[in-house]
C-alpha positions as CSV (number, residue, x, y, z in Angstrom):
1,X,-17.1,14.4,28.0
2,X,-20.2,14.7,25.6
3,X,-17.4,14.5,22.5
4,X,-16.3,11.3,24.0
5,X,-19.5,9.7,23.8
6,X,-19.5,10.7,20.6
7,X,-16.5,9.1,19.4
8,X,-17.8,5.7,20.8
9,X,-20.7,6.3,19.2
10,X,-19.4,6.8,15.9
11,X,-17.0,3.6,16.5
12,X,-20.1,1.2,17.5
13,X,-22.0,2.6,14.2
14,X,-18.8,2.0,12.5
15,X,-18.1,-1.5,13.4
16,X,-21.6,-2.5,13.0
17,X,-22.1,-5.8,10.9
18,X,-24.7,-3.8,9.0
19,X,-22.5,-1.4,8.4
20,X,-19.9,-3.8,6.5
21,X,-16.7,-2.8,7.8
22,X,-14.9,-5.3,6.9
23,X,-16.0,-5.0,3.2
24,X,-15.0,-1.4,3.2
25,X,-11.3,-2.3,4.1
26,X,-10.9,-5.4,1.5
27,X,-12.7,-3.1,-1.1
28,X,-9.7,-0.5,-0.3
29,X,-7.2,-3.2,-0.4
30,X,-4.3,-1.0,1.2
31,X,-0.7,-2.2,1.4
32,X,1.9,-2.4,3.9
33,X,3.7,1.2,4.1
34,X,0.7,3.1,2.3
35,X,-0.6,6.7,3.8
36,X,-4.0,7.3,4.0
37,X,-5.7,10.5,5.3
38,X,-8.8,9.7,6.9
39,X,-10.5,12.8,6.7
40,X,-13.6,13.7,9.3
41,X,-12.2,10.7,11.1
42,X,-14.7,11.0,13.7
43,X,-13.8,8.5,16.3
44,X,-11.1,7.2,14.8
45,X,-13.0,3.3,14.1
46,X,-11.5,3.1,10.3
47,X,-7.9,5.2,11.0
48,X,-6.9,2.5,13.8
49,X,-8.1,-0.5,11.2
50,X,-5.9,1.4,8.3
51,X,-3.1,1.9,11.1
52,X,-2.6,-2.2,11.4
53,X,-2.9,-2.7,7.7
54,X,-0.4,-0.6,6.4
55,X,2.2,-1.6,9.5
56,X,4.9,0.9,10.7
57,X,6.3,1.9,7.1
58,X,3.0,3.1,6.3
59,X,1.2,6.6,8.2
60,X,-2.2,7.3,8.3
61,X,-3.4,11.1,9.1
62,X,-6.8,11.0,11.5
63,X,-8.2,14.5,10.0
64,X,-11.2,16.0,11.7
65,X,-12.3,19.7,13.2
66,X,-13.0,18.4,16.5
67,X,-10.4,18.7,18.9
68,X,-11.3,15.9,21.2
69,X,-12.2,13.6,18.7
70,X,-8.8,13.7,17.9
71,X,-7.4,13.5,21.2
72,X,-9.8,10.1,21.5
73,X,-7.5,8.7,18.8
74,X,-4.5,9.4,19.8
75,X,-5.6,8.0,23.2
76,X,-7.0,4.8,21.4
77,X,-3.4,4.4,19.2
78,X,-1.6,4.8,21.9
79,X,-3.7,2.2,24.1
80,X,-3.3,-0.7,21.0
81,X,0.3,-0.1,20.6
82,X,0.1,1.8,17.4
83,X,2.7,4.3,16.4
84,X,2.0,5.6,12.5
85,X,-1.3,7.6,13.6
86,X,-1.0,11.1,13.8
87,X,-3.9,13.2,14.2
88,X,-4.1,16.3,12.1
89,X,-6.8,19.4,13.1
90,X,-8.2,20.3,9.9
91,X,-6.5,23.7,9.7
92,X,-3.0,22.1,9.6
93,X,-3.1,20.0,6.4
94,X,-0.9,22.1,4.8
95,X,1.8,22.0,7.5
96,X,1.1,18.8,8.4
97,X,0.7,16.2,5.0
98,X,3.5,16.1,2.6
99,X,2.6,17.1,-1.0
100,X,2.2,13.8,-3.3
101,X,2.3,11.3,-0.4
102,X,-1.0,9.7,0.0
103,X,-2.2,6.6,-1.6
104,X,-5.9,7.2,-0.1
105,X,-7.8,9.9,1.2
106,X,-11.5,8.2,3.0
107,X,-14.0,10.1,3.8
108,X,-16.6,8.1,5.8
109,X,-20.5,9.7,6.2
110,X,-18.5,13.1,6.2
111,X,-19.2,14.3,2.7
112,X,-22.2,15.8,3.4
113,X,-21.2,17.9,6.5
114,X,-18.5,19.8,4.0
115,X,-18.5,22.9,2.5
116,X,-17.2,24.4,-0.8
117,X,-16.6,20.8,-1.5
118,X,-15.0,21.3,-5.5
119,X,-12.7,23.1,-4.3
120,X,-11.7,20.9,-0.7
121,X,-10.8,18.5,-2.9
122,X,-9.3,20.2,-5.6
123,X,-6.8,21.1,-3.1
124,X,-6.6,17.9,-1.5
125,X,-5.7,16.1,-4.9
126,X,-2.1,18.2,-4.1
127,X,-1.7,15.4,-1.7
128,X,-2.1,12.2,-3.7
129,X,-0.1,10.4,-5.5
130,X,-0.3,10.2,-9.4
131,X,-1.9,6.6,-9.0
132,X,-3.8,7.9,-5.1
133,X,-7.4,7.3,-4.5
134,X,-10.2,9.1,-2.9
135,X,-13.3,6.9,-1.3
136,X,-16.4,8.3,-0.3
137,X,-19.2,7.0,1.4
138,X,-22.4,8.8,2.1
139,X,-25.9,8.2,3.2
140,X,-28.1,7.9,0.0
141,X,-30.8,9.9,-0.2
142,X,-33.4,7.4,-0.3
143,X,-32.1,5.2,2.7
144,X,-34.7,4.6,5.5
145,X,-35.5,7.4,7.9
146,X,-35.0,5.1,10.8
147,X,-31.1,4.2,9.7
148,X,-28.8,7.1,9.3
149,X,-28.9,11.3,9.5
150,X,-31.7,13.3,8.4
151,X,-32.3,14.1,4.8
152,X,-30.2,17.2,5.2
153,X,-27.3,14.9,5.9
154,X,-27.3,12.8,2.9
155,X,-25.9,13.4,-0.3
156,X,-26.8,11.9,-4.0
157,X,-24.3,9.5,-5.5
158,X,-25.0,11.0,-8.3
159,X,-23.8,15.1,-6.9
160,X,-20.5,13.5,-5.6
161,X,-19.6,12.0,-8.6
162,X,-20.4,15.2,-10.6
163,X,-18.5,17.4,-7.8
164,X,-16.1,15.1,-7.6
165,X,-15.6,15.2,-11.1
166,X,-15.7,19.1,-11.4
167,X,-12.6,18.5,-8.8
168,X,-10.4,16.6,-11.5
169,X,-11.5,13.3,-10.4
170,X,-12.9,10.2,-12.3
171,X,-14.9,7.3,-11.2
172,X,-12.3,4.2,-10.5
173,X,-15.1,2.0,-8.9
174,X,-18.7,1.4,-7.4
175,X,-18.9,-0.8,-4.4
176,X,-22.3,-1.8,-4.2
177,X,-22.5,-4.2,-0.8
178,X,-23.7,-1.2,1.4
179,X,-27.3,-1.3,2.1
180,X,-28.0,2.4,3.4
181,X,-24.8,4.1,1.9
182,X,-22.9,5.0,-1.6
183,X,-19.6,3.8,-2.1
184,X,-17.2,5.5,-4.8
185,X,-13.8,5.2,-5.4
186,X,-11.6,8.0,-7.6
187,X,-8.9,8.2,-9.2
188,X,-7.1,11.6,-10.4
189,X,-7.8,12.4,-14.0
């Protein structure tokens, strides 16, 4: 019950005007039949948006280590009529995602939470495709304390590019429209 809330809560935050949602998809300009991963989905806010861009050809993969968080979206696809979500728990990647299928893996305000995070996404670059992406937005550290996590929960732009690029990745592009909250785009090396 308490993990439902949740889930709402991060789809209000999520679909906040402040929070530019709207932006973030044009920014990501996806295309019909693409496969995104959206991993640390959360509620599921951005995986249902990516779900009616990319139409039926396309799949999108709601990662996250919650259980009910995932069973939230599949109840909220199912409810809007949307067949290419399928939630993944984070242990079954592997079985789950082909190798060299994704055009985009997002990680929304997640980055932070992760651990060993060189070598997540070292593993998850198995995943993309030669010309794939990986977005990342997190909380900057200098944000206001009365929007957003605690300082614990916010990363440097600055440490996710240099991890990021410790993972084989390379800058692609700096959306700079979020107020509270980095925005980078990569690209395999």
């Amino acid at each position: 019950m308490f993990d439902r809330f949740r889930a709402r809560m991060f789809n209000r935050g999520a679909s906040r005007p402040s929070s530019r949602p709207a932006q973030i998809l044009s920014s990501l300009a996806l295309k019909p039949g693409a496969n995104v991963a959206d991993y640390g989905s959360g509620g599921g806010y951005f995986a249902l948006h990516f779900a009616k861009e990319v139409g039926p050809q396309g799949k999108i993969y709601a990662i996250d280590i919650n259980p009910a968080f995932l069973s939230f979206i599949r109840e909220s696809a199912a409810s809007s009529g949307l067949n290419n979500i399928e939630t993944v728990p984070v242990p079954d990647i592997e079985s789950r995602i082909p190798p060299i299928s994704l055009d985009l893996i997002f990680c929304r305000d997640v980055y932070h939470h992760l651990s060993d995070r060189i070598s997540l996404f070292m593993s998850l670059s198995s995943y993309l495709k030669p010309e794939g992406r990986v977005a990342i937005i997190d909380w900057l550290p200098d944000a206001s304390r009365f929007f957003g996590p605690p300082a614990g929960h916010r990363t440097a732009p600055e440490a996710i590019i240099k991890e990021m690029e410790a993972a084989g990745f390379q800058v692609l592009e700096r959306p700079d429209f979020l107020p509270r909250q980095s925005f980078t785009i990569f690209k395999l090396r």
